[in-house]
C-alpha positions in Angstrom: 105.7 43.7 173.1 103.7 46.6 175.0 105.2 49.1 172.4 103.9 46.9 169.3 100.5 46.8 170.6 100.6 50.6 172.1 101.7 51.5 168.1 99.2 49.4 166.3 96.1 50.4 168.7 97.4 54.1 167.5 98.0 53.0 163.7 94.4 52.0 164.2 92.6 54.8 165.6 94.7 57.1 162.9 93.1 54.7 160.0 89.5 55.0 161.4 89.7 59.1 162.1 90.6 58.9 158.8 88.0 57.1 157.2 85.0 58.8 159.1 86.6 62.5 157.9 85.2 61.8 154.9 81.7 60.5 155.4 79.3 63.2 156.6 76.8 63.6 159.0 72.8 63.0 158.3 70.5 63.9 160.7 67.4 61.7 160.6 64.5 64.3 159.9 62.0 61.7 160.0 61.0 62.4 163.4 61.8 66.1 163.8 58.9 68.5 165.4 57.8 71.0 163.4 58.7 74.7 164.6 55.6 76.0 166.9 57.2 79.5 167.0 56.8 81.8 170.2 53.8 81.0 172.9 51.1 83.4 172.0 48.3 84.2 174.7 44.6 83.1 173.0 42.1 85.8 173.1 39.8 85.8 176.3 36.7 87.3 178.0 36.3 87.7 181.1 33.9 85.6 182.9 30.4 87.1 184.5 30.9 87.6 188.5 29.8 85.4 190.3 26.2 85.2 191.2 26.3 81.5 192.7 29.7 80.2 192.5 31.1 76.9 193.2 34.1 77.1 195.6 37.1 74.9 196.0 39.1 75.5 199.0 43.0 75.1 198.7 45.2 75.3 201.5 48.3 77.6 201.0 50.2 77.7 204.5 49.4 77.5 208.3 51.0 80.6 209.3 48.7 82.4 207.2 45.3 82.9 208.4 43.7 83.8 205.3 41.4 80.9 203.6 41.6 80.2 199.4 39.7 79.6 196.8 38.9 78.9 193.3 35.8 78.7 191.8 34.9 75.6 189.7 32.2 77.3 187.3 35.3 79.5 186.1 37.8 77.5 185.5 38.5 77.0 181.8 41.9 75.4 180.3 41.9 77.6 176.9 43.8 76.7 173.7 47.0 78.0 174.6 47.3 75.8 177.4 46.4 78.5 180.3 44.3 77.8 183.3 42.4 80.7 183.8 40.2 81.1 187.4 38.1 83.1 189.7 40.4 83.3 193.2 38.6 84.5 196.4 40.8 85.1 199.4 39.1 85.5 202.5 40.5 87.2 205.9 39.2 86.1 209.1 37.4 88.9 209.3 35.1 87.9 206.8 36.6 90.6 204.0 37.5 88.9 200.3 38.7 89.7 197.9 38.1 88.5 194.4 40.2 88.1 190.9 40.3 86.6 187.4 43.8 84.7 187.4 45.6 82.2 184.7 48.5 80.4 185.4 50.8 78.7 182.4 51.8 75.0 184.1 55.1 74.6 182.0 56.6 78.5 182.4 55.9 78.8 185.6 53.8 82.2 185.3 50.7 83.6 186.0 48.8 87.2 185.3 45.8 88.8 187.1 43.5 90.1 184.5 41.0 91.5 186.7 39.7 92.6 190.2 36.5 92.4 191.5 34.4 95.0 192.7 32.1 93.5 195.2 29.9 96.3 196.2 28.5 96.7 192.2 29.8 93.3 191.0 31.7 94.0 188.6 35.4 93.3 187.4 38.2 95.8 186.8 40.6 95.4 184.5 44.0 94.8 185.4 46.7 97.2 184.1 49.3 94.9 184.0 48.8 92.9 180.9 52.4 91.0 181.7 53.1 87.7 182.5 55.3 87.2 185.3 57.1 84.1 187.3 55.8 82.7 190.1 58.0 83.5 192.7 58.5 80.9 195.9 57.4 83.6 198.2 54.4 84.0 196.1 52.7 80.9 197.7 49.2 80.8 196.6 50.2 80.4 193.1 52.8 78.1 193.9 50.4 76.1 195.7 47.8 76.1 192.7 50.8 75.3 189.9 51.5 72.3 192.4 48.4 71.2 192.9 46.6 71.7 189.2 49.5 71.0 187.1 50.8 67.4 187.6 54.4 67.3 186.3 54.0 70.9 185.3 51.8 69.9 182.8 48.5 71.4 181.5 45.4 68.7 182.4 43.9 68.1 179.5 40.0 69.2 180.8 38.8 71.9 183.4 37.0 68.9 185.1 40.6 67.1 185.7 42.1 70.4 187.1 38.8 70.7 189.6 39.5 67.0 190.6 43.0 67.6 191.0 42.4 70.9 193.3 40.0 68.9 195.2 41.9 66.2 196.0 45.3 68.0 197.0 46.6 67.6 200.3 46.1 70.2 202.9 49.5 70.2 204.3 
């Protein structure tokens, strides 16, 4: 009896193999996405430095004595989805230092496009035109992606990302 229904569970998966060999597959195009192509970086200027600037601190880690920021007035989310910054790092000395940062939420990258020159306020261009990952060890920018990019996505307004910076935890 287990033979008979062994053979005739078999003689039936043979007959249905058989019948879907010659139908063929349709994908529903109905939904598809259209093809965006490769990410391409918008075109940006650098902004003016800053005269009276509006600075949000972020904590990074405890062992590190150094304090963060980024300034509010600067932060702009531009069409191509980067969030791109004025970062001041102070010592406890008192020094700082000063750059023009973005940081793409989904890849995971950032690039420095400029340096500032505190002594005749200026910026200097960055050489390195790359974008490169954020690395763990590289913890300030980890700590922005974290706390600017919910879900690693882009906020849809500067003021959302400010909000978000503002109310992240300080560990």
């Amino acid at each position: 009896m287990k033979r008979r229904l062994i053979g005739l569970a078999i003689a039936g998966l043979l007959v249905a193999t058989q019948a879907l060999a010659g139908t063929q597959i349709r994908s529903n195009t109905n939904y598809a996405f259209e093809d965006q192509g490769p990410w391409t970086e918008g075109a940006y200027t650098l902004p003016l430095y800053p005269a009276m600037p509006d600075w949000v601190g972020f904590y990074v880690f405890k062992e590190n004595p150094n304090k963060y920021f980024v300034d509010a007035k600067s932060l702009a989310i531009g069409e191509d989805g980067v969030i791109r910054f004025i970062l001041r790092v102070q010592s406890p000395s008192g020094a700082e230092n000063l750059s023009v940062e973005g940081i793409q939420c989904k890849q995971g990258t950032y690039r420095s496009y400029a340096f500032g020159d505190s002594y005749n306020k200026r910026w200097i261009e960055s050489t390195r035109a790359d974008w490169r990952k954020i690395e763990y060890e590289d913890k300030t920018r980890r700590v922005l992606r974290e706390d600017m990019c919910p879900e690693r996505d882009v906020p849809k307004l500067a003021e959302d990302a400010i909000k978000l910076l503002r109310s992240a935890p300080w560990r």
